[in-house]
N, C-alpha and C positions, 0 to 999 in steps of 0.2 A: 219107197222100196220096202217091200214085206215077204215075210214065209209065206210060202203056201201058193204061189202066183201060177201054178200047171192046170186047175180049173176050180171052177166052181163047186165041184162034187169033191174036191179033197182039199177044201179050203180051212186051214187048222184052226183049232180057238185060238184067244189072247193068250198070249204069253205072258207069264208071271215071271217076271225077273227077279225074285226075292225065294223065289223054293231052290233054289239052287241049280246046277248047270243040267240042262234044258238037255232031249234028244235029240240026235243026229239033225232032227225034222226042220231044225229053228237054227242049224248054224250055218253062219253066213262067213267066210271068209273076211278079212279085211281088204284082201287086195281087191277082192273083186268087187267091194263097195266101190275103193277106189278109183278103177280101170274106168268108168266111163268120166272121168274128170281129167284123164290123162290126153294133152294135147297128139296128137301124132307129127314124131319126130322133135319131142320136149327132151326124151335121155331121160324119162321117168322123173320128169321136173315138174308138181304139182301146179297144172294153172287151167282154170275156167275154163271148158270150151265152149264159148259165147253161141249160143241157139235160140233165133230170135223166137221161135214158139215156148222156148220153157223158161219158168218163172224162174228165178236164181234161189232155188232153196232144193235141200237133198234134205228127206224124209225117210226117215227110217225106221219102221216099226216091227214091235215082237218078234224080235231074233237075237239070236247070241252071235255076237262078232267075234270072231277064233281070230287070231293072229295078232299084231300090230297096228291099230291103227295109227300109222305115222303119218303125221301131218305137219313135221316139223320145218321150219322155214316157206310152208306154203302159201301162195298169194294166191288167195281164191273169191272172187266174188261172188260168194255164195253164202247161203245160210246153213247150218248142218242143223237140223231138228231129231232128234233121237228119242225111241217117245217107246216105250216095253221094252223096252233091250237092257241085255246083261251080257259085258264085257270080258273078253277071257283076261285080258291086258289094260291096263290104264292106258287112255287115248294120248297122245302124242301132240300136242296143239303149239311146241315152245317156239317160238318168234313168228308164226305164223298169224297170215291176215289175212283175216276172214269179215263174213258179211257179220256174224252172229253166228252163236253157239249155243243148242237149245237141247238141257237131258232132261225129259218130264217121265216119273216113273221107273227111273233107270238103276241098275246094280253097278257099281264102275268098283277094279282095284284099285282107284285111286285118278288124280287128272293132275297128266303135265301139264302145263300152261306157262309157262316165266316168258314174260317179253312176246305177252300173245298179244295182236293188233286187234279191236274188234269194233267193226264202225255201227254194232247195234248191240243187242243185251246179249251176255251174257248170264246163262238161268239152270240152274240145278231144281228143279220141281219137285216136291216127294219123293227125290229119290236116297239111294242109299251109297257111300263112300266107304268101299269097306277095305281099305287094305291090307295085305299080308306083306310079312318081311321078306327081303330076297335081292336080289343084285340081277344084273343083265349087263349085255357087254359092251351098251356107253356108257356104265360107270354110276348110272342114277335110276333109280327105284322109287317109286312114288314115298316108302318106307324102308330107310336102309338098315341093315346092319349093321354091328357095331365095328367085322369086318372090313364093310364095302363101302363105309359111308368114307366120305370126303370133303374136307376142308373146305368150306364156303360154301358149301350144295344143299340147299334147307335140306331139310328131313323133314315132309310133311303130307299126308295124305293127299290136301291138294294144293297145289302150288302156283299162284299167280304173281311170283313176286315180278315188278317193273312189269305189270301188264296194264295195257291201257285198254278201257274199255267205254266210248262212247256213247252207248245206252247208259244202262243200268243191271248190276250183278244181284240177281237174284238167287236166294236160297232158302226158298220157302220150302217148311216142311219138310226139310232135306236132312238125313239122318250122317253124318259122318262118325263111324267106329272104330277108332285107333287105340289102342294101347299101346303102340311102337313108339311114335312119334308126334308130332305137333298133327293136328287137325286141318288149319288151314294157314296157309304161310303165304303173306299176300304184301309183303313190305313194298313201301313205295307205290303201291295200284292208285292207279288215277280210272277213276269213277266220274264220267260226265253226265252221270244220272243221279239215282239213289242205291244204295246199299240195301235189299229186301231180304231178312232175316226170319220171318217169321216163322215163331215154331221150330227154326234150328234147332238141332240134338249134337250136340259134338264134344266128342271125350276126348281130350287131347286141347292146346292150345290152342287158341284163334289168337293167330297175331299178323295186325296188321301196321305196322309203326310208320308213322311219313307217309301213310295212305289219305288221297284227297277225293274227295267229293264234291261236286254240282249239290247234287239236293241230299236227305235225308238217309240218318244211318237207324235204321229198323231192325232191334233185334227183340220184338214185343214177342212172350210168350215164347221164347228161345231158352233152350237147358246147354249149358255152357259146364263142362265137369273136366278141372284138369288140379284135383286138389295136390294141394303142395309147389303148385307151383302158377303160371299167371293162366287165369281161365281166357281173359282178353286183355292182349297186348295192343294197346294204341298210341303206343309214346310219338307222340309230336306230329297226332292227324289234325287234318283240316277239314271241319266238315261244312260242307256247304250251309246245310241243313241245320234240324235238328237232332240228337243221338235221343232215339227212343227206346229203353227199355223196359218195359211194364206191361201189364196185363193183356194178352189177346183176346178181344170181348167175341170175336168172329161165333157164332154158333151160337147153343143155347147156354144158359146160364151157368151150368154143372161142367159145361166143358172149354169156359174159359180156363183160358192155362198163364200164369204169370212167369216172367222171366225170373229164371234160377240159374243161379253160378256157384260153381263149389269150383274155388280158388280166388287168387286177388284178379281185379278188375285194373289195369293198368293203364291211368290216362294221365302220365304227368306230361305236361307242355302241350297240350293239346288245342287247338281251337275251334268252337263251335259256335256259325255265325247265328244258331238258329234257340233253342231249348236244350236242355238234359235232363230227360224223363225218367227215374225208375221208381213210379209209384207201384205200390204194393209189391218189389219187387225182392224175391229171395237170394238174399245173398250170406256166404261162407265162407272163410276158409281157417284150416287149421291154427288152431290155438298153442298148441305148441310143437315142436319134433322142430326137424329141418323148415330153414329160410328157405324162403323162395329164393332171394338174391343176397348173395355171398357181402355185398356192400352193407347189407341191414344188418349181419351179424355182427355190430360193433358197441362200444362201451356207450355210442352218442346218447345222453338222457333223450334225446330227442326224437330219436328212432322208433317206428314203430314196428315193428318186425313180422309180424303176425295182422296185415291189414288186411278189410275186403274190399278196399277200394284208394286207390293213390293216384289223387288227382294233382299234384303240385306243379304251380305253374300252371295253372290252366287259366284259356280265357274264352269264358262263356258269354256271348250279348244278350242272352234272353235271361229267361230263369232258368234255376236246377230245382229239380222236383225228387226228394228225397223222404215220401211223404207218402199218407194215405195207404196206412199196413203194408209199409217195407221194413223186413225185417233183415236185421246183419249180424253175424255173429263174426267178430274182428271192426278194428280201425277203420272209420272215416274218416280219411286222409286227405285236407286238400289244404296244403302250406301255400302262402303265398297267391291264391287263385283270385281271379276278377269276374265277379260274377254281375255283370249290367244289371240282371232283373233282381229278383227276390230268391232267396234261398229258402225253401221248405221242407221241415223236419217235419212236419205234423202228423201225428198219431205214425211214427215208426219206432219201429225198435231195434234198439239197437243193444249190442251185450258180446263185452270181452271178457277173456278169463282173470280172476283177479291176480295181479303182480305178489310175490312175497316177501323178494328183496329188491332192493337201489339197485338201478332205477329200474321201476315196478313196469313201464310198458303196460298201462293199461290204460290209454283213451280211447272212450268211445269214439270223439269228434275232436279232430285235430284242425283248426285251421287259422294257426299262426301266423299273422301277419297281410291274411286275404281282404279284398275290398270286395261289399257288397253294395252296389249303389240302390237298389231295393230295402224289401225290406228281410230279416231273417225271422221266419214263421218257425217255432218249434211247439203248438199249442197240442197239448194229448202227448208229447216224446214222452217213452219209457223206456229208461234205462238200467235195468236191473243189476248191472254192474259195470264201473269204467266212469271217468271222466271225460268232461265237455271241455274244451281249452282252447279258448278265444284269446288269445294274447295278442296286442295292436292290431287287433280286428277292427277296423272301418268300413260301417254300416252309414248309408247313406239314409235310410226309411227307418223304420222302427225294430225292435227285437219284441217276439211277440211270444211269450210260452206260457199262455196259462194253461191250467191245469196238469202241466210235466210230474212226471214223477221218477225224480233220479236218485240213485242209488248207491252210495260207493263211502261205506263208512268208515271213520276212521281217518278219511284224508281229502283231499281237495275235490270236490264233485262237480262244480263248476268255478272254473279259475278265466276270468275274463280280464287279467289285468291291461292296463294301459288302452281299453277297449273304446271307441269315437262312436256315437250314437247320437245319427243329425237330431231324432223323430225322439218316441219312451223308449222307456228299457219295461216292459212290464212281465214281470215275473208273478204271477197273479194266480190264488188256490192253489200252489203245487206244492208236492211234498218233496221235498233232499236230506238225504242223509247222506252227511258228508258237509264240507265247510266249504261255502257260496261266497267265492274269493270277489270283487270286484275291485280292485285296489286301483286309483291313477282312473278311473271311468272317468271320463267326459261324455255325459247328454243334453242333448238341444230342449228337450222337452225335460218327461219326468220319469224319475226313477221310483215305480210301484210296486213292493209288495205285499199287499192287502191279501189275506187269506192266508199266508203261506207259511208252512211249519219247517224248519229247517232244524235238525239232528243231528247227534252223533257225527261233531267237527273233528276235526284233527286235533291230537293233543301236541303240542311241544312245550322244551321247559319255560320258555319265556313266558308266553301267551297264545292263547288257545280263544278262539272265536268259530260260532257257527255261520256267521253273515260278518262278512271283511268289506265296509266300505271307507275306508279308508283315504283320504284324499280326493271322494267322488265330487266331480263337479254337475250340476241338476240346473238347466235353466229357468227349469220351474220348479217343481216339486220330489220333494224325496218321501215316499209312504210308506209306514211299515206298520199296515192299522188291521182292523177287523174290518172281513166281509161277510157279509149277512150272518150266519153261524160259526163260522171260522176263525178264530184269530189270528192273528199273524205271531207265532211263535218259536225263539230262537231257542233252543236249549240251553245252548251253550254260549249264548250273549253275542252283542253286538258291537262290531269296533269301528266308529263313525271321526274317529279322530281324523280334523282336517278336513270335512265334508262340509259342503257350502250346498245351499239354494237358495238361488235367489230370488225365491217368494215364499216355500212354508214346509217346514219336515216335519209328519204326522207322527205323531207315539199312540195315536189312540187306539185303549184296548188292544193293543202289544203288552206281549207275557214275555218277558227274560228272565233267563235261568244263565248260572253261569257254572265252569267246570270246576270241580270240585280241585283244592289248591290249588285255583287261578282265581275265584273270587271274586269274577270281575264280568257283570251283567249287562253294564252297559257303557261303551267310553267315548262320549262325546266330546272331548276335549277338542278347541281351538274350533271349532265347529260354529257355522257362521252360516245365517239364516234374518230371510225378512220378520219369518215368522216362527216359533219352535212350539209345539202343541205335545207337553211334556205328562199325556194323558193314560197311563199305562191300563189295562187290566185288572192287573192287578198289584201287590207290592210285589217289585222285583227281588229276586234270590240272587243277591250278591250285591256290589259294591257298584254306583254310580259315577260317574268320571266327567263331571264338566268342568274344569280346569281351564282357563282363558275361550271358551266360549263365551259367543255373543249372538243375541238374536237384537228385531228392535222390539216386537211383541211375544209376550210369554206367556203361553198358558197351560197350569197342571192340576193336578187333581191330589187327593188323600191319600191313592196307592202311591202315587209316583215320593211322597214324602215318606210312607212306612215300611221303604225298600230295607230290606234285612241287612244289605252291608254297608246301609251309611253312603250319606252323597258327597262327594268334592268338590266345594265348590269355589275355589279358591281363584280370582280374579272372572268369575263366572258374570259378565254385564248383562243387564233387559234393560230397554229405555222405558217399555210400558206395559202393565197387567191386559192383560185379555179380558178380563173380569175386573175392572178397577177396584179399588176400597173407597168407602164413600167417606168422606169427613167425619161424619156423625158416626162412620161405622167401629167403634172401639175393638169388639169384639173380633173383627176380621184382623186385623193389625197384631193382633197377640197371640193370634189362631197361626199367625204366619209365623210372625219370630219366636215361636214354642215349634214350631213345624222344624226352622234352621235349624234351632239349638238340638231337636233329636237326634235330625239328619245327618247333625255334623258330630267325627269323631273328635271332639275335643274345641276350645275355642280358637274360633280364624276369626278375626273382625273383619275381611273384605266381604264378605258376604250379608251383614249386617250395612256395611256404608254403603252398599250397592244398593238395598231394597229402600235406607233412610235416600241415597241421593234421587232414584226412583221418585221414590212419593214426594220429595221437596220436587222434582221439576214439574209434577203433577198439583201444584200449589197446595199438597197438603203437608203443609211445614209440622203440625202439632203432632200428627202420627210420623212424620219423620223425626221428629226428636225423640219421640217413646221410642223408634227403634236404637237409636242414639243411650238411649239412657240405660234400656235395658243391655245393650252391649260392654259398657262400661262394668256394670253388675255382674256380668258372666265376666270380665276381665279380669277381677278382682278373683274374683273366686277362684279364677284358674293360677293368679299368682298366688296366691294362700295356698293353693292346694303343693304348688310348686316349691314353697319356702320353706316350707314345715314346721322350724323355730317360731319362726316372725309370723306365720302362718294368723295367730290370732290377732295380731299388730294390722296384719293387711286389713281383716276382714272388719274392724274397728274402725281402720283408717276409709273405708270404704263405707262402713255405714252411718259414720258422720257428713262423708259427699253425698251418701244418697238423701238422707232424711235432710239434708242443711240445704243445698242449693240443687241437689236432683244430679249430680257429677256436670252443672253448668246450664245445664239442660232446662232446669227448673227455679231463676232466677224471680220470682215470685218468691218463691220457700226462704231466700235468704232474706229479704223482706220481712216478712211473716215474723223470722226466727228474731230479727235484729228489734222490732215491735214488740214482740212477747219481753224480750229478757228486758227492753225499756220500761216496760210497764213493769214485771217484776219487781227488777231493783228499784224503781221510783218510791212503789209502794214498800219496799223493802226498808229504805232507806227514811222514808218521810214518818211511817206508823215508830220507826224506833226513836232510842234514845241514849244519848250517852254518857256516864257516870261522870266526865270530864268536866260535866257543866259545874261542876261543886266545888272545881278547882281552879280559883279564878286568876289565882296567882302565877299558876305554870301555865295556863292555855287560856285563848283568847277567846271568851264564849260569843259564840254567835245566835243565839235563838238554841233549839237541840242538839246542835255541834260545837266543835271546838277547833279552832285554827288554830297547825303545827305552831305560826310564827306568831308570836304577842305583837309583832310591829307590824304584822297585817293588816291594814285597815280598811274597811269600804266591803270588806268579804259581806258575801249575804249565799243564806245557806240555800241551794236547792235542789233538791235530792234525781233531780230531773235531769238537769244536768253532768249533776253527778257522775248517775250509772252513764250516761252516754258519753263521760269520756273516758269512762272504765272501758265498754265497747266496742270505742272505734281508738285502735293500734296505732301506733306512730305521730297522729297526729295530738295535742294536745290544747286541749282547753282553759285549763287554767283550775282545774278543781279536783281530778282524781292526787294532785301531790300536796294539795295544799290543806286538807282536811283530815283530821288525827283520826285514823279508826284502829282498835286493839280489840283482843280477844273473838268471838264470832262476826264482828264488822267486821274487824280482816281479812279472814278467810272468806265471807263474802265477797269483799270486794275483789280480793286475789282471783277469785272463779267465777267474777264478770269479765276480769282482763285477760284471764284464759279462754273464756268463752268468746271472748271477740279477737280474739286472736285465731284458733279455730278456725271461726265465722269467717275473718279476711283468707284466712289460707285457701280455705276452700271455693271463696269464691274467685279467687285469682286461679285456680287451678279450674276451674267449670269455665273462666272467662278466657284461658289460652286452649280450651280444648274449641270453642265456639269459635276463635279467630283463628286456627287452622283448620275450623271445616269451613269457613267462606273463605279462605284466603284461594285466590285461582291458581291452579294445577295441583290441589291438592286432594 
C-alpha cells in the first residue's frame, strides 16, 4: 500500500520521513489502512480476512499515517511491514498477535507494544523514535507527563514490556530521542531469537530486567546516553547467547563506531549462557552529583556509588571481554560474579575520581568475592586513578598483568587479600603507585614480580609497605628480581612476613627503600622457603627483618649484608650455603662472621650458632669452631661494654680464655701454655740456687734445695716436678709443700700456682661451653 497509486504520470517521489510532516499528498488515514483487514459483520473486531491469492503481509510504503493506528488486542495473521512512513500518532500494537512487525526507515511518536504476541521479528530498521510529551484518553502516552502519568504504566518511548517475540527484535541503526522519559522499557520480553542492536542511539534508559533470550544480545557500535542515571538496565536477564558490546567493524575503517554509554550499565544477577564482549568499548558515567539509586547513597565502605558498570551476581559460561581499548570512567562492578571462562582487562582503561574522605569510593575494579574458572588477563591495564580489589577472588587459571600501569598513591592500589590462584599470579614490568596488598594469597603455581616498580604506599602509624605479601602461600616460587633492564623495585619496602614457597623466593637484584620513620625495607620474618636467594641490587635503605625465618638453601650477596639499617636476625635457620665454604677456605669464614657482626645491631649469639651449627653439619667442624670462638669474643666485649666498672675485669677475664684455651674452642693452646710454663719453671727452678744449703742445721739439704722438714728423708730434688705440681690445682704430688723456697723463689713459685689455676679455670669453662654445644636439643 503506497501514495500515489491514481497513475503513472503523478506517481510522487520517496517519501522522506525525517523532514518533517509531509503534504496533504502522502497522508494516509489510519482507518483506512485498516478497513481492508476488517472481517464483514466482525463489530470493528480486528482479524485477517483469509484470501487464498494474497500473501499474509500488509506493506506500506512513503506515507504519513494521520490518525491512530489501533491495533490493540488484534489477532491477525499477518505481517505489517512499514518501510518510509512517518506517523502522526504512536502505533497501537498492545496485546495484539500479529504474524511480525516490520518499521524500516520510519519516523514513529513512539511504539505501544506491552503484551504484543509476534510469531516472527519484530524490527525497527534506521528508523527514528522521536517522542513528544502529552496524554490521550486511555490514560497512556508513549511519554507522559508528570500530570498524566500513572502508577505502574512505564513511561517509555517504546514500550514492549511482557511482549513476547518469537523471531528476533531488531534495532539496527535505529535512532530513539527522549528527553521525557525511559527510551525503551521492555521488562520481562521473551526473545526466541536474538536481540539486534546495532548502532542504536538512544537517550533515555534502555531497560530491559527479566528479559530472556534464544540467542545473542547485540548492542555492537550502539550509543546508549542516559547520564545520571542507568544507560542499560538488565537486572536479572537470561541470555541465550552472547551480550555483545564493542566495536561495529561493518563498513570502512574510519567508520567503524564502538559502543558508548554515558551512564551505569546495570547487569546485576544476570545470566549469560554465551560471552560478554565490551572490547574497546566507551564507557561513563558521572563522577559525582546525584546517585543513580537512592540505595548506593549509604555510609556501606563497600558501596560504589558512582559505577559504570554493575555486574553483581552474575553468571557468565564463557568469557567477559573487558579489554582491547575499553575505556571507563567509574567503577567495574562485579561482586560476587562466576565467570566460567577467562576475564580480560587487557590494554583498558579504566579511571575514577579520586576519594578525599573515609570511605574514599574509589575503585576502579571491584570484584569481591567472584569465581573466575579461567584465567584473569589484565596485561597493558592502565589505571590512572582508583583501586583494583580482588578480595577472596578465586581464579581457577592464572592472573596475568604485565606490563599494567596503576595508579592511586598514597593508598591501596591493588588490594588482593585472601585471593586463590589455581595457575601464577605474574605481576610482571608494571608500574604501581600505591601499595600492592596481597595479604592471605594462595597460588598453585608462582608468584612473579620481576620487573616491577611499586611506589608511593600508604603511609600508616604502625607500618607502612609498598608490596604486602604477607602470609602468601606459592607452590612454587615467589620472584621479586630483575628483568632484563628493569629491576624489581619497592620504594617503600617489602612485607613477606609469614610467606612460604615451597621451592625458592628470588631477591635478585631487587632495590628496597623503606618509609621514612618506618625504617623497615624488608621483613621476612617466619618466612619459609626450600630455597631463599637473598641477592639484592643493591644495599638496601632501611632495616632487614628475618626473625624465625627458615629456608633449607641460602644464598646472598655483599649488597644484601651492607643494607643501611642493619639485619635481624635473631633465630634466622639455613641448613646449607648456596655457595659452600671450602675447608681450606679461611678467608670466606671471617668474610662471613665480620659480614654478621656489621649487620647486626649489637651482639645476638643465635645467629653465629646458626652459621657454626651450618658448617659443623657440612663436616666442617674447624671453621665451625672459629665461628664459635669468635662469638664468645664479641660476648665479652659486649658485657664489658655493658658493665663499665668491671668493664676492664671482663675484658681481662676474656683475654686470658682467648689466648689460654681459645674460650674452649682451642684446646691445643691449653697444651701449649701448660708446656711452656713446664719448661719455664723447670729451667727456673734447676739453673737456681738457694742460700738455705749453708744451713745445715735448720734445713735438710738436699743437692740445691732444702727440705721444710729435717726428718724428711729419701726427698730427691727435681725441679721438673716441681713446677708441675705448682701447675696442676687440687691435685698434689708430693713436692710443691715440701720444699723451702723464700724471697724471689716464692713469689715464683706463688705465680706458677696462680698460673695453673688460671689454666684449670679456663679450661673447665672452654670444656662446659664444648659439652653444651654437642649435648642434643641444644
Amino acid at each position: 500500500m503506497a501514495a500515489g497509486q491514481a497513475g503513472p504520470e503523478r506517481e510522487l517521489p520517496p517519501l522522506d520521513p525525517f523532514a518533517g510532516v509531509p503534504d496533504a499528498r502522502y497522508h494516509l488515514p489510519a482507518t483506512e489502512l485498516l478497513r481492508p483487514l476488517l472481517e464483514p459483520g466482525s463489530g470493528g473486531l480486528l482479524r485477517w480476512r483469509r484470501q487464498a491469492s494474497n500473501a499474509p503481509i500488509v506493506p506500506v510504503e512513503n506515507v504519513y499515517v494521520t490518525g491512530k493506528l489501533d491495533l490493540r488486542g488484534a489477532d491477525l495473521d499477518c505481517l505489517f511491514r512499514f518501510e518510509n512512513c512517518r506517523f502522526e500518532h504512536a502505533p497501537d500494537v498492545r496485546e495484539a498477535k500479529l504474524l511480525g512487525l516490520v518499521f524500516r526507515r520510519c519516523w514513529l511518536p513512539g511504539l505501544k507494544a506491552r503484551n504484543l504476541r509476534s510469531r516472527n521479528d519484530v524490527r525497527l530498521i534506521r528508523s527514528v523514535v522521536q517522542p513528544f510529551p502529552g496524554g490521550t484518553d486511555d490514560g497512556e502516552t508513549a511519554v507522559q507527563r508528570g500530570d498524566t502519568r500513572e502508577r505502574g504504566v512505564p513511561d517509555a518511548a517504546i514500550n514492549l514490556t511482557d511482549a513476547v517475540v518469537e523471531g528476533s527484535l531488531v534495532l539496527t541503526r535505529t535512532r530513539i530521542a527522549t528527553s521525557f522519559g525511559r527510551a525503551l522499557q521492555a521488562d520481562r520480553l521473551k526473545i526466541g531469537g536474538a536481540l539486534l542492536a546495532y548502532r542504536l542511539k538512544a537517550d533515555g534508559a534502555v531497560r530491559v530486567p527479566g528479559m530472556w533470550t534464544g540467542g545473542n544480545v547485540n548492542f555492537s557500535g550502539a550509543t546508549l546516553r542516559n547520564p545520571g542515571g542507568f544507560a542499560l538496565d538488565a537486572n536479572g536477564v537470561h541470555i541465550g547467547g552472547s551480550l555483545l558490546c564493542e566495536v561495529d567493524n561493518f563498513g570502512a575503517a574510519e567508520q567503524r563506531q564502538p559502543f558508548t554509554a554515558r551512564g551505569v550499565l546495570h547487569l546485576p544477577s544476570a545470566r549469560v549462557d554465551g560471552d560478554i564482549v565490551f572490547r574497546a568499548a566507551d564507557l561513563a558515567s558521572p563522577q559525582r552529583g546525584p546517585i543513580a539509586v537512592e540505595a548506593w547513597d549509604s555510609s556501606d565502605p563497600y558501596v560504589d556509588p558512582w559505577p559504570a558498570l554493575v555486574a553483581d551476581r552474575m553468571r557468565v559460561e564463557g568469557n567477559v571481554e573487558l579489554s582491547d581499548g575499553l575505556s571507563a570512567v567509574g567503577t567495574l562492578r562485579m561482586i560476587n560474579t562466576r565467570i566460567g571462562g577467562t576475564l580480560r582487562l587487557a590494554r583498558a582503561r579504566i579511571k575514577v575520581t579520586r576519594g578525599k574522605v573515609e570511605p574514599f569510593y574509589d575503585r576502579a575494579l571491584h570484584l569481591d568475592g567472584s569465581e573466575i574458572d579461567g584465567d584473569l588477563e589484565a596485561t597493558g591495564l592502565r589505571v590512572p586513578s582508583g583501586q583494583l580489589r580482588l578480595a577472596d577472588v578465586r581464579v581457577g587459571g592464572n592472573v596475568l598483568a604485565a606490563r599494567a600501569h596503576l595508579q592511586h598513591a598514597g593508598r591501596d592500589v591493588f588490594s588482593a587479600r585472601r585471593m586463590k590462584v589455581a595457575g601464577n599470579l605474574h605481576l610482571t614490568d608494571a608500574t604501581l603507585e600505591g601499595t600492592l596488598r596481597l595479604q592471605g594469597t594462595e597460588v598453585g603455581g608462582s608468584i612473579e614480580l620481576y620487573g616491577t616498580d611499586v611506589s608511593a604506599p600508604t603511609v600508616r602509624e604502625q607500618t607502612s609497605y609498598s608490596v604486602d605479601l604477607r602470609t602468601v602461600r606459592a607452590g612454587r616460587n615467589i620472584s621479586l628480581t630483575r628483568s632484563r633492564d628493569r629491576h624489581f623495585r619497592a620504594t617503600g619496602g617489602v612485607n613477606m612476613d609469614g610467606a612460604s614457597a615451597a621451592r625458592r623466593i628470588d631477591l635478585t637484584g631487587a632495590e628496597f627503600d623503606s618509609v621514612a620513620g618506618h625504617d623497615i625495607a624488608l621483613d621476612a620474618s617466619d618466612l619459609t622457603s626450600d630455597e631463599l636467594m637473598l641477592n639484592p641490587g643493591k644495599p638496601a635503605r632501611g632495616r632487614i627483618l628475618l626473625r624465625h625465618a627458615h629456608c633449607r638453601t641460602l644464598d646472598d650477596n655483599d649488597a644484601f649484608w651492607e643494607t643501611q639499617g642493619g639485619i635481624e636476625l635473631e633465630d634466622f635457620r639455613y641448613d646449607v650455603l648456596h655457595r659452600p665454604i671450602e675447608m681450606k677456605n679461611d678467608r670466606a669464614v671471617n668474610t662471613r662472621i665480620d659480614q654478621l657482626r656489621t649487620a647486626m645491631a649489637g651482639y645476638r649469639p643465635g645467629p653465629y650458632d646458626q652459621l657454626a651449627a651450618m658448617l659443623r653439619s657440612s663436616g666442617n667442624e674447624e671453621h665451625a669452631d672459629t665461628v664459635l670462638f669468635r662469638k664468645q669474643q664479641y660476648r665479652y666485649e659486649a658485657l664489658a661494654q655493658g658493665y663499665r666498672v668491671f668493664g676492664p675485669g671482663v675484658r681481662l677475664w676474656s683475654w686470658l680464655q682467648r689466648w689460654m684455651v681459645g674460650y674452649g674452642y682451642r684446646p691445643v693452646r691449653a697444651l701449649g701454655w701448660l708446656i711452656g710454663l713446664l719448661v719455664v719453671g723447670s729451667l727456673y727452678f734447676w739453673l737456681g740456687h738457694d742460700s738455705c744449703v749453708t744451713d745445715p742445721v735448720r734445713y735438710m739439704v738436699a743437692g740445691p734445695r732444702c727440705a721444710i722438714d729435717q726428718q724428711e728423708t729419701g726427698l730427691q730434688w727435681n725441679p721438673v716436678l716441681y713446677t708441675a705440681d705448682l701447675l696442676v690445682p687440687i691435685v698434689d704430688f708430693g713436692n710443691k709443700t715440701r720444699w723451702y723456697m723464700h724471697g724471689m723463689d716464692k713469689w715464683v713459685s706463688d705465680g706458677f700456682i696462680a698460673a695453673g689455676w688460671i689454666l684449670a679455670t679456663t679450661v673447665a669453662a672452654g670444656a662446659g661451653r664444648m659439652i653444651r654445644r654437642d649435648t642434643p636439643g641444644r
